[in-house]
N, C-alpha and C positions, 0 to 999 in steps of 0.2 A: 271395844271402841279404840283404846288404845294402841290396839294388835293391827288397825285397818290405819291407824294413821300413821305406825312405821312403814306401813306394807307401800304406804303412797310414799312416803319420803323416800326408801328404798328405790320402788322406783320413779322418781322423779330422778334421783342419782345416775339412776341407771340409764336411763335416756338424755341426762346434762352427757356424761361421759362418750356416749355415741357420738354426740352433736358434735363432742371436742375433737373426738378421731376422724370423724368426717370432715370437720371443718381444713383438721390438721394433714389431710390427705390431699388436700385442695393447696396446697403450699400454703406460704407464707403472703400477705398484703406484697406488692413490691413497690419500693418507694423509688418515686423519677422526679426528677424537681423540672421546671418551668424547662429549663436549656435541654434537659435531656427530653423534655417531651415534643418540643420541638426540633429535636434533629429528626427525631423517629417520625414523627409526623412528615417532615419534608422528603424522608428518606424512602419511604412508607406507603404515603398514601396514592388512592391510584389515580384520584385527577391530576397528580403533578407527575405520576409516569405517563398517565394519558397524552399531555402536556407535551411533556418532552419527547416523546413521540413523533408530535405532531410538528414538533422542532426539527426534529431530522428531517421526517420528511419535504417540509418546506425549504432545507438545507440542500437535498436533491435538486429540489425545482429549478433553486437556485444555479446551482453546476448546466440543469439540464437548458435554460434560458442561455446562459453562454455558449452553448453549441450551436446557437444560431447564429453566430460568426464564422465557422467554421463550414467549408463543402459540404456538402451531402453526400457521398460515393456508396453507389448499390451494385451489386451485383445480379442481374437479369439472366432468368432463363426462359425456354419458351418453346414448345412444340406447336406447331401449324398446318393444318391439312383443308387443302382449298379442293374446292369443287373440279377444278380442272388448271394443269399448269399454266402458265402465263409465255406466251411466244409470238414472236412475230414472223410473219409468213412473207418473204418479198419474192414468190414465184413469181410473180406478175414482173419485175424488175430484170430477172433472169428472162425471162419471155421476151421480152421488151429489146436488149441489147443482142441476144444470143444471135438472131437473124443477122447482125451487122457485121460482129467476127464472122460470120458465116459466108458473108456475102466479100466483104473485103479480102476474106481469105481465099478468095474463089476467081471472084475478078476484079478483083483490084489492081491497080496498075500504079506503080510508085516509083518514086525517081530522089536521088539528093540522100541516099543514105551513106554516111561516112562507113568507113574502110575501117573493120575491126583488127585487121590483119597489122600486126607493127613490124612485118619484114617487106611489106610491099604500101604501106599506108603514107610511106613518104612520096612514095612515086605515084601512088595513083591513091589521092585521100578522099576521094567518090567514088562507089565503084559504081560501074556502067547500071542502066535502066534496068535492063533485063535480069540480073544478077538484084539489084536492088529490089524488084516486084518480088523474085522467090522468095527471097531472103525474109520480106516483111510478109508476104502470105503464109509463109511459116510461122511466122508469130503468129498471125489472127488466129489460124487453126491452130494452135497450140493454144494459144487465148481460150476460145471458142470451148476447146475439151475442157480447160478448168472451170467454165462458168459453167459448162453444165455437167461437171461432175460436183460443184460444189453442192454446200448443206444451205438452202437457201429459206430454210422453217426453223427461225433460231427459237431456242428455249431460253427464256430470259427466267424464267421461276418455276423448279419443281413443284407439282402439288403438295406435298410433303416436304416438310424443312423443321428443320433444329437451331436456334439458334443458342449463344451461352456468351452474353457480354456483361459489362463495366458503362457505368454511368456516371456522372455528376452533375450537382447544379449547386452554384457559389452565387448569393445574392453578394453583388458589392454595392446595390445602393435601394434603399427599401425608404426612403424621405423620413427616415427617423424611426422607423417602426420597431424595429432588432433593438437598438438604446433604450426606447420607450419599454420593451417587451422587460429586458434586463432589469432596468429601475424597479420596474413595478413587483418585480418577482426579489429584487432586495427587499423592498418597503413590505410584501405581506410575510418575507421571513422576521424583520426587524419585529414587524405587527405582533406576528405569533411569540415574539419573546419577549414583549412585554405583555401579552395574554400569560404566560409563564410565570412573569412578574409578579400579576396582578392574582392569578393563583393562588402564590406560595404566600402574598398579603392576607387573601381573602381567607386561607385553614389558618393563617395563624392569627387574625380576629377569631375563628372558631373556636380555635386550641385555647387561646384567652380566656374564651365566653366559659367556654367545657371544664377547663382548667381550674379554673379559680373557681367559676361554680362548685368544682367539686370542693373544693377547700372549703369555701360555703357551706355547703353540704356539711361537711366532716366537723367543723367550727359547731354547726347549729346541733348536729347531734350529740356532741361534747355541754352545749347550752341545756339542752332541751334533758339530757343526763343529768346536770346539775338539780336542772328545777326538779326531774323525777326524784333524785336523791334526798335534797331538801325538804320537799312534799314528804317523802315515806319517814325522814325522821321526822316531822314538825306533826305527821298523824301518830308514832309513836305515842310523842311528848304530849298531845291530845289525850291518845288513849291511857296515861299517865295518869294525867289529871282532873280527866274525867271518873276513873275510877278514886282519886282520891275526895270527887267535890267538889275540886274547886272551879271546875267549867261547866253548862249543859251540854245534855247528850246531843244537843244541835248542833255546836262548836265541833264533836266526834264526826259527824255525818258531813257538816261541811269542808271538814280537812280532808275525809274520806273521799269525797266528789272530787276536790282540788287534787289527789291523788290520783285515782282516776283519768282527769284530764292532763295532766302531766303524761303519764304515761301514754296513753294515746297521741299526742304530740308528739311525745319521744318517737313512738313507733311510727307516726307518721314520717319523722327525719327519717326514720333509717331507713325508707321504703323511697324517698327521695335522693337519698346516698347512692342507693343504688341504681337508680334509673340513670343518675349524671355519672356512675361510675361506666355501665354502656353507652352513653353518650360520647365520654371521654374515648372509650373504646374503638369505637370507630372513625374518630376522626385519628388518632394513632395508629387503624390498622391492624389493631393487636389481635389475638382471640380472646373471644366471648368468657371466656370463663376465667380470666385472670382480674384479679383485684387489686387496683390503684391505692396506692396511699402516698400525697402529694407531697413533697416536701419544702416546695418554695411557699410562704404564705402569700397574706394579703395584704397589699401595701398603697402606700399612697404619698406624692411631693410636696414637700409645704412651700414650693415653688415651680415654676414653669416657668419657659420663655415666652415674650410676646406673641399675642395671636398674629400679630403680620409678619414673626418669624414663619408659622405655620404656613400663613399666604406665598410668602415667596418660595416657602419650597417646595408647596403645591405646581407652583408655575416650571418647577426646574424638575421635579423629580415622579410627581406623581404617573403613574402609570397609563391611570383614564383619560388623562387630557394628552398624554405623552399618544395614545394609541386614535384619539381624534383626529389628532397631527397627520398621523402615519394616512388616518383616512384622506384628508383632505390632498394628501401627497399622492395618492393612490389617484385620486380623483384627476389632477395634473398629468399623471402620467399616460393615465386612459384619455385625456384629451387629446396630446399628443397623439398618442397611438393612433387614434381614429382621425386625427386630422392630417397623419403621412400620407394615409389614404388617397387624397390630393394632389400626390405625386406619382411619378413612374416607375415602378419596380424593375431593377435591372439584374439580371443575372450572366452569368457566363455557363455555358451545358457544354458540358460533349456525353462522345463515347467511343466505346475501345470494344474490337469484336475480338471475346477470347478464344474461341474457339463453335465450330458451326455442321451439319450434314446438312447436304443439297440447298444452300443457300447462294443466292443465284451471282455469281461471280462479279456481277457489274456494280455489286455494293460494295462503299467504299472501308476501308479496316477501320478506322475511326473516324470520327465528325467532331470540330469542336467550332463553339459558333458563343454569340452573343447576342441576348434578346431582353427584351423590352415590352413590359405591358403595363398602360395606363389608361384607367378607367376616367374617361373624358364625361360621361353623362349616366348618370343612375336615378331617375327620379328625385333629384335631389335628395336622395333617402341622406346622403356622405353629410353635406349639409344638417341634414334634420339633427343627425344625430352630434353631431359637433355641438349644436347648439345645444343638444341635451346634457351632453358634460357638462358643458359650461353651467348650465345651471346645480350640477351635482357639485360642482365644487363648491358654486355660493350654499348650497344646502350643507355641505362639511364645514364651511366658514362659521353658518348660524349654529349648526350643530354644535361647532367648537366654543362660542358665547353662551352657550346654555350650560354643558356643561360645564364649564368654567364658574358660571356664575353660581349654578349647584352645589361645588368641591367650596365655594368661598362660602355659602349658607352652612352645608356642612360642619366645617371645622370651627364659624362661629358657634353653633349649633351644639358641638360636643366641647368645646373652649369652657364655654358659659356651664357645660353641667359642670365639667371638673372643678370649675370655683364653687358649684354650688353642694357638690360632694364636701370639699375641703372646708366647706365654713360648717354644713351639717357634722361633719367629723369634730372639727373641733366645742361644738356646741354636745354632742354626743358624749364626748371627752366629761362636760363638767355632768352632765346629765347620769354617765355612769359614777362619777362621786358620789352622786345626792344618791342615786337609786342604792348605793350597796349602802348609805348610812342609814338610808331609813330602813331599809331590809333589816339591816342590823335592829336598831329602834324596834322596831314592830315584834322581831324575833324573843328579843328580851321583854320587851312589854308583854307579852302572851303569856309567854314563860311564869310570868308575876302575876298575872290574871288581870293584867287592865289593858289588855287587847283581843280583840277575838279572831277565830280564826280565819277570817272572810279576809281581816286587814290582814295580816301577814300574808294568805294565799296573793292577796293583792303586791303586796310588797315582793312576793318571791316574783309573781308574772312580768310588774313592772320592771325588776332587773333582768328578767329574763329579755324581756323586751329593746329596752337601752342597749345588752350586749347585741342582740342579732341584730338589728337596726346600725348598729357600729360596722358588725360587719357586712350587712350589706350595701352601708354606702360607699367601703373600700373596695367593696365586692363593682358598685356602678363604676367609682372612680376606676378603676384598672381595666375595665369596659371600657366607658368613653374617650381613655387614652390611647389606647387601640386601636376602633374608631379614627380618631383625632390624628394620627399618625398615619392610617391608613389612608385619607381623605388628605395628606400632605405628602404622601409616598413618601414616607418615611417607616413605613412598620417594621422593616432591621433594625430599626434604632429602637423596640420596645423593652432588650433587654438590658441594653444602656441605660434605659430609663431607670427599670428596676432596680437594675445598681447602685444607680442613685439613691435611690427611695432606701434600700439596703446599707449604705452609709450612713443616714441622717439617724 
């Protein structure tokens, strides 16, 4: 018997020692306090690369919305092959005249023509009839041969043609639409940076929650180790004195259950340590298999400033109301836009012909012109819609009163816990006096035989109790100041706070 109960302590050894090499291979806990968790967190995590992201992008927009001041210039190419070229035929015109050089050059008879000759044109600056008919029926028959040796089926457009030109079109007056278009692409970049804002607020409530929870965590297992500790010598000192008489074997059994449930509590902690030590994990980023041990603890102000400091910073800084703003700005802008509508679009076009095969010669090298379109009657749809903005903005107005009124319920809302945290703390404060004296009391009473062991178990739970209770209302209080700060846009200022708290 004795040979089987080394052989178990042996190995029981032998597999603590594994646990330890294993554990010891896993590294070391690594300790980050509050600041360093939140840079890493901010640094880190992927909705605020997502975020910022989506900041650049909107930064583009931005650039790309100013280019609508700017020309438009493209370069045009174009191959074209028509059914048959384009020409005009004036044989009939040729027809028409050609009989009359013909006839004039034939018997025509003409008189009164000047004297080209300038050595005799002073003496004689008509020359005679007969001399004048040759002379001009020479012409008509000369006439005559060119019109009808001419091309009289002109080709104005090969069927096939190439062309390769330059374009532009410069709106210089759009009734506000280009300003409008601008604005509105500032306001949803501005929008998207306070979604940014409101982001790095909303992980760092999380990192809060995550954070100190874990400290919670690690607190309550440090507690819940006590009471185990407690319990296994207070069932010793049982089994002491039960073997000496002076308790019943009931008082043994019942320390032994209080032992029991100790431990199962403990082991419950540490199965909850670890869940918020993953919880912690991911909102940091980190990998899975690294082990947090926090360094900043739990803390709490034995003052604050006024809750209508809170209000009015809500009004200047908060995020959500800052980004209702932006809507109901957005909302303005789109009215506009849609109510230039109403006006005439002006632009200035041309174009410049860079280069062309078989493109029919009577086209001019470049065009440049100035045009005008304005939509005088559309079903009234232009109207409909105007009117529909308008009511988006009063929808952003009332929007912007609710929320509002929300962010002031809010911060009353977490105001009121934190007083109610700080008075429970201080009430906890005297509550843990009493508990460790009666713990004490009761400890020593058993010991002497005029307590049993139900009281003391009672007396250990009860301190047990007082300490987590302490720390979870430091655990709320730094919660709902979070919260309270994030509902005032103010959640940069959380580790100001701590600092504070860290002084006193």
């Amino acid at each position: 018997m004795q040979i089987y109960k080394n052989w178990k302590v042996a190995l029981f050894c032998l597999l603590m020692i594994s646990a330890n090499a294993n554990g010891a291979s896993n590294g070391d806990p690594r300790r980050i306090t509050f600041e360093e968790a939140l840079q890493m967190t901010l640094q880190n995590n992927f909705l605020i690369k997502q975020s910022d992201h989506h900041l650049l992008q909107m930064e583009q927009e931005v650039k790309a919305a100013k280019g609508l001041y700017f020309p438009k210039v493209s370069l045009n190419a174009g191959y074209t092959l028509m059914e048959d070229k384009i020409h005009f035929d004036l044989t009939p015109v040729r027809d028409a005249i050609l009989p009359l050089y013909q006839t004039l050059g034939t018997y025509g008879v003409f008189s009164g023509v000047p004297n080209p000759d300038p050595a005799t044109n002073g003496v004689m600056p008509i020359l005679p009839d007969n001399i004048s008919t040759q002379a001009v029926r020479k012409k008509m028959l000369e006439g005559a041969n060119t019109v009808n040796s001419a091309n009289w089926d002109l080709t104005i457009q090969e069927k096939q043609f190439a062309t390769l030109s330059a374009g532009f079109m410069w709106p210089v007056f759009t009734g506000g639409k280009i300003i409008a278009a601008n604005k509105a692409a500032q306001i949803r970049y501005e929008t998207v940076g306070l979604e940014n804002l409101q982001k790095s607020y909303e992980l760092t409530n999380e990192l809060v929650e995550r954070y100190f929870g874990k400290v919670l965590a690690v607190q309550a297992v440090r507690v819940r180790e006590d009471v185990r500790a407690t319990m296994e010598h207070h069932y010793h000192d049982a089994e002491k004195l039960q073997q000496q008489g002076q308790i019943a074997n009931v008082e043994l059994l019942n320390s032994k259950l209080t032992l029991s449930d100790a431990e199962r509590e403990y082991q419950k902690s540490v199965r909850q340590n670890d869940i918020l030590n993953e919880a912690l994990l991911n909102t940091l980023a980190e990998k899975a298999d690294m082990f947090i041990e926090p360094v900043t603890n739990l803390f709490y102000l034995d003052s604050l400033e006024n809750v209508d400091y809170f209000y009015s910073r809500a009004l200047e800084k908060s995020p959500l109301l800052a980004q209702v703003n932006k809507k109901k700005e957005l909302a303005g802008e789109g009215y506009k836009a849609e109510k230039s509508g109403l006006y005439p679009t002006i632009a200035v076009t041309g174009m410049y012909d860079i280069a062309n095969k078989d493109l029919s010669p009577y086209l001019p090298g470049y065009v440049v012109g100035i045009g005008m379109k304005w939509n005088l009657f559309e079903g009234m749809s232009q109207q409909r819609k105007i009117q529909a903005l308008g009511f988006q903005k009063m929808q952003a107005e009332d929007y912007y009163q609710k929320a509002s009124s929300d962010i002031h319920s809010a911060i009353n809302k977490h105001y009121q816990e934190l007083n109610m945290y700080r008075e429970q703390l201080r009430m906890l404060d005297t509550a843990m006096d009493l508990a460790n004296e009666y713990f004490r009391v009761r400890n020593k009473a058993f010991s002497e035989g005029m307590a049993t062991s139900t009281q003391v178990a009672d007396a250990s739970l009860l301190l047990a109790k007082a300490r987590i209770d302490r720390l979870q209302a430091m655990f709320g209080y730094d919660v709902s100041l979070s919260k309270l700060l994030y509902y005032a846009g103010i959640t940069d200022q959380f580790v100001n706070y701590m600092q504070r708290a860290k002084a006193n």
